[in-house]
One Martini backbone bead per residue (centre of mass of N, CA, C, O) as a GRO file, in nm:
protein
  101
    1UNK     BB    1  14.034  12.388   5.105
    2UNK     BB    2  13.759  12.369   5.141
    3UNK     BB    3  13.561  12.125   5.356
    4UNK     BB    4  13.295  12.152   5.201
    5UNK     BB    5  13.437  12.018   4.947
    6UNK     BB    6  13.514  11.738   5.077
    7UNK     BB    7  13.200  11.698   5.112
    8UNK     BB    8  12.893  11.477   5.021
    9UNK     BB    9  12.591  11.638   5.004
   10UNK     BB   10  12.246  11.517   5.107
   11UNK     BB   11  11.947  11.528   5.083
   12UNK     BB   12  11.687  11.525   5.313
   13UNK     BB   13  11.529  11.761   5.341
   14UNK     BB   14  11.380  12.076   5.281
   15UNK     BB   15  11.686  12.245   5.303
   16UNK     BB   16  11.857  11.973   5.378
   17UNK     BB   17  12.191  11.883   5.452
   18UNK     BB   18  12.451  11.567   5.423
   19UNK     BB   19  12.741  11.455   5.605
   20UNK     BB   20  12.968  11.199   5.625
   21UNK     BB   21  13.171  11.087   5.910
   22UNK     BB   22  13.390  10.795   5.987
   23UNK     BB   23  13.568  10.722   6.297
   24UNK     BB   24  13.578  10.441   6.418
   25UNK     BB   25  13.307  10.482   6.661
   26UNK     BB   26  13.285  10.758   6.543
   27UNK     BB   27  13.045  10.998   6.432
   28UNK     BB   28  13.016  11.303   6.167
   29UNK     BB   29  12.816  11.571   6.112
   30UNK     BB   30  12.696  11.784   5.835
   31UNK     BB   31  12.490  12.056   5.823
   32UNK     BB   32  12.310  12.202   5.604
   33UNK     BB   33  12.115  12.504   5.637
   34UNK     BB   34  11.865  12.663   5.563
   35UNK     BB   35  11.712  12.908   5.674
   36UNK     BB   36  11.387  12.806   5.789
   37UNK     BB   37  11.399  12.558   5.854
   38UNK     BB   38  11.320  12.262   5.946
   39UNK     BB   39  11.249  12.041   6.234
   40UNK     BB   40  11.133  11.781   6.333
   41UNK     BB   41  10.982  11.568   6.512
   42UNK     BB   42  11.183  11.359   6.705
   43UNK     BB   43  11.456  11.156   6.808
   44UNK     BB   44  11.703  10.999   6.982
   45UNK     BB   45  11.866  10.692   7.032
   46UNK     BB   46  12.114  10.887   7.191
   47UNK     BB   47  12.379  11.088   7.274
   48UNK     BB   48  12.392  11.404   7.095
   49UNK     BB   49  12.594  11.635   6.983
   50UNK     BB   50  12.602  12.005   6.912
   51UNK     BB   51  12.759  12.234   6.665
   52UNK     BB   52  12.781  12.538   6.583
   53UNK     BB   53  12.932  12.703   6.288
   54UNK     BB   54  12.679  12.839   6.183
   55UNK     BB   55  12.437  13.079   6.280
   56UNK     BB   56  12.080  12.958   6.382
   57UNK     BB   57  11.911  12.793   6.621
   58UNK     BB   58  11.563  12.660   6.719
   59UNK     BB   59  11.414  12.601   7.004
   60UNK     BB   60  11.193  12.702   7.103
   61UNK     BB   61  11.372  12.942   7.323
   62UNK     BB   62  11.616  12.837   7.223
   63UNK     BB   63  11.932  12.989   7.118
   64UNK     BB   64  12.183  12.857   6.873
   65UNK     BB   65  12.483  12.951   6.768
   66UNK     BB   66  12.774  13.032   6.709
   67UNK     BB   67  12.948  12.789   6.897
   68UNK     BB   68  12.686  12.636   6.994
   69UNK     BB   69  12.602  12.389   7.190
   70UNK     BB   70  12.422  12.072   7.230
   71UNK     BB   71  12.184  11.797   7.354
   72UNK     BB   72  12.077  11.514   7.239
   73UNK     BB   73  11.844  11.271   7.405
   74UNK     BB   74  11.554  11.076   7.471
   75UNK     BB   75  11.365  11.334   7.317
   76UNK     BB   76  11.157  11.565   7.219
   77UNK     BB   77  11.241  11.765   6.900
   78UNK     BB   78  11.208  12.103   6.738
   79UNK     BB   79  11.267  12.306   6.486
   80UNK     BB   80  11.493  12.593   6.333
   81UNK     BB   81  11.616  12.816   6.099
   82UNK     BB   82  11.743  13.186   6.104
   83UNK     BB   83  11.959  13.091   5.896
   84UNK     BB   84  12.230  13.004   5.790
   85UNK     BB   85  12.331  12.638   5.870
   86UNK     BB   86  12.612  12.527   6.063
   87UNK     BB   87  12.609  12.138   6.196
   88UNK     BB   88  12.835  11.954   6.408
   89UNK     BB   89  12.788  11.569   6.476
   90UNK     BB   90  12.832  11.389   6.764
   91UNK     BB   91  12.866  11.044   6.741
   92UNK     BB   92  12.770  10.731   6.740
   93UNK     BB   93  12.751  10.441   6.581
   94UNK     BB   94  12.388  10.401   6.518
   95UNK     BB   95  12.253  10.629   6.503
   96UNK     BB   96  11.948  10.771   6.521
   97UNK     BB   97  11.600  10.892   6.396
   98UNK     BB   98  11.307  10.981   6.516
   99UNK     BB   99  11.007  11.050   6.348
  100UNK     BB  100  10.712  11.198   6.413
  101UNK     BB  101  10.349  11.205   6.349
   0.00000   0.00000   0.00000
């Protein structure tokens, strides 16, 4: 059984869907990302890992890809998904995500 069978992916955004999974103190989630989905301007509460596990997502000029890593936390940022794109997020429990207006 392929992981993604065994989580359940819930709408978050047009284009975005989310799963869920704690253990211990750490959270885990699996994000899938349509083509070319918005990513709108955020922040994050806490400093989160970002592991591209399929796809390529775009930040300003930088592009990261399949296996592609990234952190985020403490400012603000936007951004697109330029093919299907999953996201592994690995955080503290409690992160939260604040969008901007």
């Amino acid at each position: 059984m392929d992981f993604q069978e065994k989580l359940s992916f819930d709408p978050i955004l047009p284009g975005v869907r989310l799963a869920n999974y704690v253990e211990g103190d750490i959270e885990l989630k699996v994000v899938k990302f349509d083509a070319g989905a918005a990513i709108p301007l955020h922040r994050n509460t806490a400093n989160v890992r970002h592991l591209v596990l399929q796809g390529a997502i775009k930040f300003g000029d930088e592009v990261f890809e399949s296996l592609g890593e990234y952190q985020c936390g403490g400012k603000e940022y936007s951004g697109m998904t330029l093919r299907d794109t999953i996201v592994l997020v690995i955080q503290p429990i409690g992160t939260t995500y604040q969008i901007s207006d």
